[in-house]
N, CA and C atoms as a LAMMPS dump frame, in Angstrom:
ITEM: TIMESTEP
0
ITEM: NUMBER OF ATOMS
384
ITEM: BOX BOUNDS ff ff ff
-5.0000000000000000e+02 5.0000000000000000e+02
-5.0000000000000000e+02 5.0000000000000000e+02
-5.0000000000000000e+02 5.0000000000000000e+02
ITEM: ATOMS id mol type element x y z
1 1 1 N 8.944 -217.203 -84.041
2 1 2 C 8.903 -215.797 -83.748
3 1 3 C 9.791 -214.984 -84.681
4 2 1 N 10.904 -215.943 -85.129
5 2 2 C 11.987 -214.941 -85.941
6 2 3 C 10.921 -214.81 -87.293
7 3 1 N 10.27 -215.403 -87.123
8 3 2 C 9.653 -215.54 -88.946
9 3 3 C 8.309 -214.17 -89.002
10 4 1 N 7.848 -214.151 -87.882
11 4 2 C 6.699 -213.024 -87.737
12 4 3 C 7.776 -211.284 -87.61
13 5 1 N 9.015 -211.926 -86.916
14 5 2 C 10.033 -210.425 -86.514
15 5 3 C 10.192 -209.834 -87.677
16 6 1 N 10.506 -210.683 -88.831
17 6 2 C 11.292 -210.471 -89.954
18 6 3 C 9.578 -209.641 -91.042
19 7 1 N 9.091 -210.521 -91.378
20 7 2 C 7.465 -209.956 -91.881
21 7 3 C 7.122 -208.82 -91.149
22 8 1 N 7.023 -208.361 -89.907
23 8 2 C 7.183 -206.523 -89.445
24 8 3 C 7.796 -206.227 -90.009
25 9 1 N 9.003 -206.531 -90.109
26 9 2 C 10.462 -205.581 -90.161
27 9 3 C 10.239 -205.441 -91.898
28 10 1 N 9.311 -206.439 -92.783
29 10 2 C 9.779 -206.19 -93.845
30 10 3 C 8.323 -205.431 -94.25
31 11 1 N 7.389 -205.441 -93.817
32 11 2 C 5.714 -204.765 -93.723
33 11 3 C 6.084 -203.4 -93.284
34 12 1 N 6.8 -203.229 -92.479
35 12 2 C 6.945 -201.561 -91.849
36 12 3 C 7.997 -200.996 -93.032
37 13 1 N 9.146 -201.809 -93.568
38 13 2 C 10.058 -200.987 -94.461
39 13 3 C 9.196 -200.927 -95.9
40 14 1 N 8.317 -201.659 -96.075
41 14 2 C 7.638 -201.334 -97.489
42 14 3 C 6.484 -200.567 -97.389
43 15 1 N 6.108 -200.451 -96.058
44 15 2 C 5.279 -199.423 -95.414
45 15 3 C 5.663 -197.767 -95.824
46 16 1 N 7.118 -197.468 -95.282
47 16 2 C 7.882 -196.731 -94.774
48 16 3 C 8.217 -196.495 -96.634
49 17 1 N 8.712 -197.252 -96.654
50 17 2 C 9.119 -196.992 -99.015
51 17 3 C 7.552 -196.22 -99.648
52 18 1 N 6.782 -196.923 -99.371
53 18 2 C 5.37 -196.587 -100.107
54 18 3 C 5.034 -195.047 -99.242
55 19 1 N 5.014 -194.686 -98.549
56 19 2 C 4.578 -193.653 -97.66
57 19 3 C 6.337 -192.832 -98.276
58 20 1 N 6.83 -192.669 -98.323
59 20 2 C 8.592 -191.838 -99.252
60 20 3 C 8.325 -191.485 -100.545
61 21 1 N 7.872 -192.442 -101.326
62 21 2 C 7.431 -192.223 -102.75
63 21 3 C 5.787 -191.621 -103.026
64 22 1 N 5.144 -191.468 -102.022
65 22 2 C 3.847 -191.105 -101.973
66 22 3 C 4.145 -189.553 -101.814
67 23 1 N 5.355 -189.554 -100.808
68 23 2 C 5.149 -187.881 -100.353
69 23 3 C 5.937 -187.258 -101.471
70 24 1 N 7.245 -187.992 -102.31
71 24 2 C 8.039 -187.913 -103.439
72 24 3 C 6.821 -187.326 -104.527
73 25 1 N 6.013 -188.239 -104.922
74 25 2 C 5.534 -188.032 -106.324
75 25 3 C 4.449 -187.112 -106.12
76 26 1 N 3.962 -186.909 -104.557
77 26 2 C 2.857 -185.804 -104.245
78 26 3 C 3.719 -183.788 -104.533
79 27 1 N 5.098 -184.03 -104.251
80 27 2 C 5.609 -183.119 -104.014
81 27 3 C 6.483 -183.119 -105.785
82 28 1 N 6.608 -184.015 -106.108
83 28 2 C 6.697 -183.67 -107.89
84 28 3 C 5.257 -183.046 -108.74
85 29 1 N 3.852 -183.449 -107.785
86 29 2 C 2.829 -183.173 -108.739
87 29 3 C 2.689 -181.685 -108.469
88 30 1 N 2.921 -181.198 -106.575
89 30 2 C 2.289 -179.987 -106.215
90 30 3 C 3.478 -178.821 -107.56
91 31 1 N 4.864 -179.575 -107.205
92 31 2 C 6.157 -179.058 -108.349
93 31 3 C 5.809 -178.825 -109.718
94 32 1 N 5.12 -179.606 -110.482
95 32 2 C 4.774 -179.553 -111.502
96 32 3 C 3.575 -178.676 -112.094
97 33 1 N 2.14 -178.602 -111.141
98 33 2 C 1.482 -177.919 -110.847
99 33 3 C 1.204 -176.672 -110.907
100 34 1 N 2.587 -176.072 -109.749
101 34 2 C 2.989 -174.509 -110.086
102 34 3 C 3.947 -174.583 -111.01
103 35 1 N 4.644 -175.184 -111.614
104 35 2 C 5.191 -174.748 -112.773
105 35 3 C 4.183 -174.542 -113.925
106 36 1 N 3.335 -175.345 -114.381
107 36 2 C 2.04 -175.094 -115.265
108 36 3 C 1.405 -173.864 -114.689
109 37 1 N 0.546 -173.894 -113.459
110 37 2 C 0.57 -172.058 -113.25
111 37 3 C 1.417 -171.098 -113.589
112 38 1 N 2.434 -170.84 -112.954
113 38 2 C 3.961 -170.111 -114.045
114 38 3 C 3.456 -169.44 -115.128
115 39 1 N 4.175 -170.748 -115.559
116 39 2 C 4.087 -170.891 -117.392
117 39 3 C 3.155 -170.082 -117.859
118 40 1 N 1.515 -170.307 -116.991
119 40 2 C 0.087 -169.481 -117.681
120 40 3 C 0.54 -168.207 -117.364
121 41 1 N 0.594 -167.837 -116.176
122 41 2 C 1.155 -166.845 -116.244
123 41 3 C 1.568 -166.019 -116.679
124 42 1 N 2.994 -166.598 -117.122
125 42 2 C 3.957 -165.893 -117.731
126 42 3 C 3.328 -165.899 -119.438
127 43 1 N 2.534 -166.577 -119.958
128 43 2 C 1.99 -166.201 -121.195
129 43 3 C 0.888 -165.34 -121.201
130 44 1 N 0.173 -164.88 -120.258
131 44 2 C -1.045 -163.961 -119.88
132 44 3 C -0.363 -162.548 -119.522
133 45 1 N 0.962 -162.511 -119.265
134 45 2 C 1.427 -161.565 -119.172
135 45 3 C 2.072 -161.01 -120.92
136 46 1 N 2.695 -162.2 -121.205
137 46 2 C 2.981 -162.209 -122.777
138 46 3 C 2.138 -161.768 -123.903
139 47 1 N 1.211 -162.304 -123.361
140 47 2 C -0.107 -161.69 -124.118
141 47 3 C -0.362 -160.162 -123.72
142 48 1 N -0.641 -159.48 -123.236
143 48 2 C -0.633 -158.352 -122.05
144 48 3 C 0.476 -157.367 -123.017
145 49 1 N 1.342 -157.839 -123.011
146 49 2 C 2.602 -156.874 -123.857
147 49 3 C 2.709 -156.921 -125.087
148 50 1 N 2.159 -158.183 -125.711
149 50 2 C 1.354 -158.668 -127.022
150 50 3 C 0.932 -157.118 -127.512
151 51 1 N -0.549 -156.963 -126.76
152 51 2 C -1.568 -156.531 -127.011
153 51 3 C -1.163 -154.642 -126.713
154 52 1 N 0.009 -154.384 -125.933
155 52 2 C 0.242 -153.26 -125.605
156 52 3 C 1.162 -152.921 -127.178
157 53 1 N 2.036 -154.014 -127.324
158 53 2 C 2.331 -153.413 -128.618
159 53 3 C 1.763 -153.13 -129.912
160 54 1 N 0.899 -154.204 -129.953
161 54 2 C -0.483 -153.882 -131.783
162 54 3 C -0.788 -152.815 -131.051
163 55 1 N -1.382 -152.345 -129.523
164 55 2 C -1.831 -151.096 -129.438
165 55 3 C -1.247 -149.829 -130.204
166 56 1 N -0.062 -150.221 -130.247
167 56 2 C 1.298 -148.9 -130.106
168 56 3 C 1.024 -148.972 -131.454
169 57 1 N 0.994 -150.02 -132.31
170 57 2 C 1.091 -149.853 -133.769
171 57 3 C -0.458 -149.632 -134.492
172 58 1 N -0.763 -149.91 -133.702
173 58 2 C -2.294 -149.455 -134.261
174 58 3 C -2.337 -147.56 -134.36
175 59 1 N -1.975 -147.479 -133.054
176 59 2 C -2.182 -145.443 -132.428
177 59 3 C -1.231 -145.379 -133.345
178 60 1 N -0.347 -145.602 -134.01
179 60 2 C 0.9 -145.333 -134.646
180 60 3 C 0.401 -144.987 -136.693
181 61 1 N -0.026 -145.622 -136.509
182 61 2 C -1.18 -145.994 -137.905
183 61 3 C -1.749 -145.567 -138.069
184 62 1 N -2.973 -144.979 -137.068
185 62 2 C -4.03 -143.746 -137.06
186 62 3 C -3.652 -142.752 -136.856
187 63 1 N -2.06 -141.746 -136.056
188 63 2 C -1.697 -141.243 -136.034
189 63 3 C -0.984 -140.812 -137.53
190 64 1 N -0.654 -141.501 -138.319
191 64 2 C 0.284 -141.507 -140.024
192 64 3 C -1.012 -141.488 -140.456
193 65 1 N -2.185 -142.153 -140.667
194 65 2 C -3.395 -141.883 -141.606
195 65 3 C -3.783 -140.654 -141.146
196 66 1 N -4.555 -140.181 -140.076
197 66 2 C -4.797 -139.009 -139.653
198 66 3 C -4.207 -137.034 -140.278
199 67 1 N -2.844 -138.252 -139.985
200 67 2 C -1.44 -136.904 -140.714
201 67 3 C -1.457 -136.735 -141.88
202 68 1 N -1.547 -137.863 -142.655
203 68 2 C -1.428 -138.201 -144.013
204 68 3 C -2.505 -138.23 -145.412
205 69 1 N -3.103 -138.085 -144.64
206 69 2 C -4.718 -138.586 -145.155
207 69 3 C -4.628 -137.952 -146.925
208 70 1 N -4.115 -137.009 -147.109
209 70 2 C -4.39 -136.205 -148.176
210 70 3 C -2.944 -136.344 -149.109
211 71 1 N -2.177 -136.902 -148.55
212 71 2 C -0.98 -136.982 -149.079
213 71 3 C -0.435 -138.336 -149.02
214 72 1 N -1.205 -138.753 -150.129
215 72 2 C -1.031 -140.753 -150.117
216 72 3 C 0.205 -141.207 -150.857
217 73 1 N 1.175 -141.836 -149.898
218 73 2 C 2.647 -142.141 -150.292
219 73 3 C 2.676 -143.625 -150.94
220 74 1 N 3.453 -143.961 -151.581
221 74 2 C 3.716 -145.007 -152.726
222 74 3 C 3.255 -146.287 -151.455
223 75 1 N 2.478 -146.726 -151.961
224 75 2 C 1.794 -148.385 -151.209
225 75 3 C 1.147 -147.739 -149.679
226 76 1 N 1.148 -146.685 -149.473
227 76 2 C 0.25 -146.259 -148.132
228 76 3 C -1.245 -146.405 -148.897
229 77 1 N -1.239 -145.129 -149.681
230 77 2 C -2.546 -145.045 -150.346
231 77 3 C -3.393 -146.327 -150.425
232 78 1 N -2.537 -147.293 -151.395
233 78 2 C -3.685 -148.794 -150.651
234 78 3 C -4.185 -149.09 -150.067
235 79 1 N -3.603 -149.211 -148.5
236 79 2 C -3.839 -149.248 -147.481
237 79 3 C -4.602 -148.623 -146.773
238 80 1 N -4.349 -146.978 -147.198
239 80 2 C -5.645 -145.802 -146.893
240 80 3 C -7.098 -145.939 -147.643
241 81 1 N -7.06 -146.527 -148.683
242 81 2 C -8.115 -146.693 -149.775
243 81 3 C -9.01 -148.071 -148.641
244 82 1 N -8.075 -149.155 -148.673
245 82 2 C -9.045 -149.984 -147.816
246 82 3 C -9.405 -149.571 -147.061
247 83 1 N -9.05 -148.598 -145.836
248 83 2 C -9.28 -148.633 -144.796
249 83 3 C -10.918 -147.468 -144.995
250 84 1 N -10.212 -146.939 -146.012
251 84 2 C -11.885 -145.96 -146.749
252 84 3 C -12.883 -146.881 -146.846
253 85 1 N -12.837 -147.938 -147.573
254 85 2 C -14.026 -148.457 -147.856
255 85 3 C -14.206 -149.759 -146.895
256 86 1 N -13.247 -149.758 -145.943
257 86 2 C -13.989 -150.296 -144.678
258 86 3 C -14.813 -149.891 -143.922
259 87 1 N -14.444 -148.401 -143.998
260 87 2 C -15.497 -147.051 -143.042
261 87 3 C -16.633 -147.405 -143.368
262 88 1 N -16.497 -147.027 -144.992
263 88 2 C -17.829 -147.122 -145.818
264 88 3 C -18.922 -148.528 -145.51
265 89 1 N -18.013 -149.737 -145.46
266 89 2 C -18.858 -150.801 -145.577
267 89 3 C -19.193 -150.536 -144.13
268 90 1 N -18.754 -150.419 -142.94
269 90 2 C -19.13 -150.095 -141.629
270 90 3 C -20.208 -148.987 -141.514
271 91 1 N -20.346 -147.849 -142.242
272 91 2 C -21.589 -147.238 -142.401
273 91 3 C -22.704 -147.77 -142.622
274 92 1 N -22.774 -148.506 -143.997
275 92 2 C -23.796 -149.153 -144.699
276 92 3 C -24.291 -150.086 -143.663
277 93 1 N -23.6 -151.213 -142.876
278 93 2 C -23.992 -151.926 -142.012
279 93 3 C -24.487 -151.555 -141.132
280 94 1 N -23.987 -150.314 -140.357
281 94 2 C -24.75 -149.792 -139.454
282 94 3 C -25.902 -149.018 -139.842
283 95 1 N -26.547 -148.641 -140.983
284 95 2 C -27.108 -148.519 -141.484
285 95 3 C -28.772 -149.928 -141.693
286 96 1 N -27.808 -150.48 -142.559
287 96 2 C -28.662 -152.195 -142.353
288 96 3 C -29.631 -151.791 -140.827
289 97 1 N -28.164 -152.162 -139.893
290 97 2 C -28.498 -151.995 -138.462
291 97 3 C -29.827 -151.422 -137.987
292 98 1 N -29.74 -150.368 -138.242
293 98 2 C -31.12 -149.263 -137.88
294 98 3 C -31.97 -149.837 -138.672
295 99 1 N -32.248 -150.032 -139.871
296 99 2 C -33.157 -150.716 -140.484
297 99 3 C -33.471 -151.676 -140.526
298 100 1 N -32.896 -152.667 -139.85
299 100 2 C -33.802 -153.713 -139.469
300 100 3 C -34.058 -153.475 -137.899
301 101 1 N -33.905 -152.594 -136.937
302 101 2 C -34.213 -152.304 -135.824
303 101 3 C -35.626 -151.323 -135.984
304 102 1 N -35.889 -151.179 -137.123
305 102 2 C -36.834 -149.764 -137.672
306 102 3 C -36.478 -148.781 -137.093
307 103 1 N -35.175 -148.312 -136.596
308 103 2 C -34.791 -146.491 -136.099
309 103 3 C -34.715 -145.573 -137.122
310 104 1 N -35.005 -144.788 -137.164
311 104 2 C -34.934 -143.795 -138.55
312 104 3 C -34.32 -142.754 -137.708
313 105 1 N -33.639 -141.72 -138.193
314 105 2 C -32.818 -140.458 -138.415
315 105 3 C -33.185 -139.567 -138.327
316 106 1 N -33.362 -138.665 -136.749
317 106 2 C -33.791 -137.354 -137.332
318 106 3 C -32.965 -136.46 -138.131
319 107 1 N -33.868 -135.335 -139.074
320 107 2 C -33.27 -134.96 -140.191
321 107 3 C -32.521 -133.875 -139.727
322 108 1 N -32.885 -133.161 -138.382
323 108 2 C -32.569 -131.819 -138.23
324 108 3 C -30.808 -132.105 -137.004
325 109 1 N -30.782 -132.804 -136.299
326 109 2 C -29.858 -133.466 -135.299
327 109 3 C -29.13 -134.474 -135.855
328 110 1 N -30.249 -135.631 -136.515
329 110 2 C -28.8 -136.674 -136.384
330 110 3 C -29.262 -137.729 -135.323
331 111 1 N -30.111 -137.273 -134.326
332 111 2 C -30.41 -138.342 -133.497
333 111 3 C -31.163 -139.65 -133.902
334 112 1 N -30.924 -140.578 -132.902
335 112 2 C -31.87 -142.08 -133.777
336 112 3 C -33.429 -142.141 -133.008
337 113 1 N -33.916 -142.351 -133.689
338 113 2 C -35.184 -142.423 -133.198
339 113 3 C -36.193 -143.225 -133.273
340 114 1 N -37.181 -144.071 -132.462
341 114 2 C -38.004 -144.951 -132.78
342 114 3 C -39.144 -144.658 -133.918
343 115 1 N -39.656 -145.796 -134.888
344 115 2 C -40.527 -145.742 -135.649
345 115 3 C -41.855 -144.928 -135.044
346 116 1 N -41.879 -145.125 -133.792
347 116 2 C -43.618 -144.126 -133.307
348 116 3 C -43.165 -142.875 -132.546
349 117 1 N -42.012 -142.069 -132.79
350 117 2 C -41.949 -140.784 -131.915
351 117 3 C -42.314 -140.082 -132.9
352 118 1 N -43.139 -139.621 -132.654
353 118 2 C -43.422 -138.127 -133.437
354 118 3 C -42.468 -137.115 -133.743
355 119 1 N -41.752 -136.797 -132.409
356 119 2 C -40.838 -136.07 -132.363
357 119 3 C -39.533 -135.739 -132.07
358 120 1 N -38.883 -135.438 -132.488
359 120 2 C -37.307 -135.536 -131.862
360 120 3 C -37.386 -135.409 -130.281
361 121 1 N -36.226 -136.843 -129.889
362 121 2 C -36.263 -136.242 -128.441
363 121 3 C -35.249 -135.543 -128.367
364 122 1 N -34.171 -135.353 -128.861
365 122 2 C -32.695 -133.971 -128.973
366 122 3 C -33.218 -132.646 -129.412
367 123 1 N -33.908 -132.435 -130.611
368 123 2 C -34.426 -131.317 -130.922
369 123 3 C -35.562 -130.787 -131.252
370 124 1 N -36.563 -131.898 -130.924
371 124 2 C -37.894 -131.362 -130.708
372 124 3 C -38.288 -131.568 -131.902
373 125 1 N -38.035 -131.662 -133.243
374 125 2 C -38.611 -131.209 -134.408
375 125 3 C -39.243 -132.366 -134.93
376 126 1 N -40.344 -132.302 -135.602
377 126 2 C -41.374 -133.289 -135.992
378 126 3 C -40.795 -134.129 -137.136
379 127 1 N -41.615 -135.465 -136.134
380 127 2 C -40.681 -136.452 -137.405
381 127 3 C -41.662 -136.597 -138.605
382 128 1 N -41.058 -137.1 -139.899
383 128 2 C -42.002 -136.88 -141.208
384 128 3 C -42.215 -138.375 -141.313
């Protein structure tokens, strides 16, 4: 009987160990878990203030080009020159754009218009 007492006593304490380290390493994973949430977190917010500041320097930039436009300062002008013939290449593309969509231009508005309208739908005037 002492030999079956002792095998409980040692089945329930390795019972009792395994069920300690189960709730241990469950409560390091749930620990670890929200710390990785956190962390995202706290970089989604990082990002967030990231993005508020290029904002600031962007409005900051278009605000000095805007101002400046005509009065191009030593190494701005570069910078203003690209940003010209970025417009430009952004025209032309949007341009492309309509033309391979077949929209053509009315002449009198400005509005876009399908290849079969006859007529402007903004200003009425006949398309050629």
């Amino acid at each position: 009987m002492a030999f079956f007492d002792d095998l409980k006593k040692n089945v329930s304490k390795v019972s009792q160990d395994a069920v300690q380290k189960t709730k241990s390493f469950s409560q390091d994973a749930i620990q670890k878990t929200k710390n990785m949430a956190d962390v995202a977190k706290y970089r989604s917010l990082i990002n967030d203030e990231e993005k508020k500041i290029t904002n600031g320097y962007q409005r900051i930039g278009e605000l000095y080009y805007a101002t400046h436009e005509g009065e191009l300062a030593a190494g701005i002008d570069v910078i203003i020159g690209e940003i010209d013939a970025a417009k430009a290449k952004i025209e032309e593309y949007n341009e492309l754009i309509k033309q391979a969509k077949g929209e053509i231009i009315c002449t009198e508005c400005g509005a876009q218009l399908k290849p079969e309208q006859k007529f402007c739908t903004q200003c009425g005037k006949a398309v050629q």
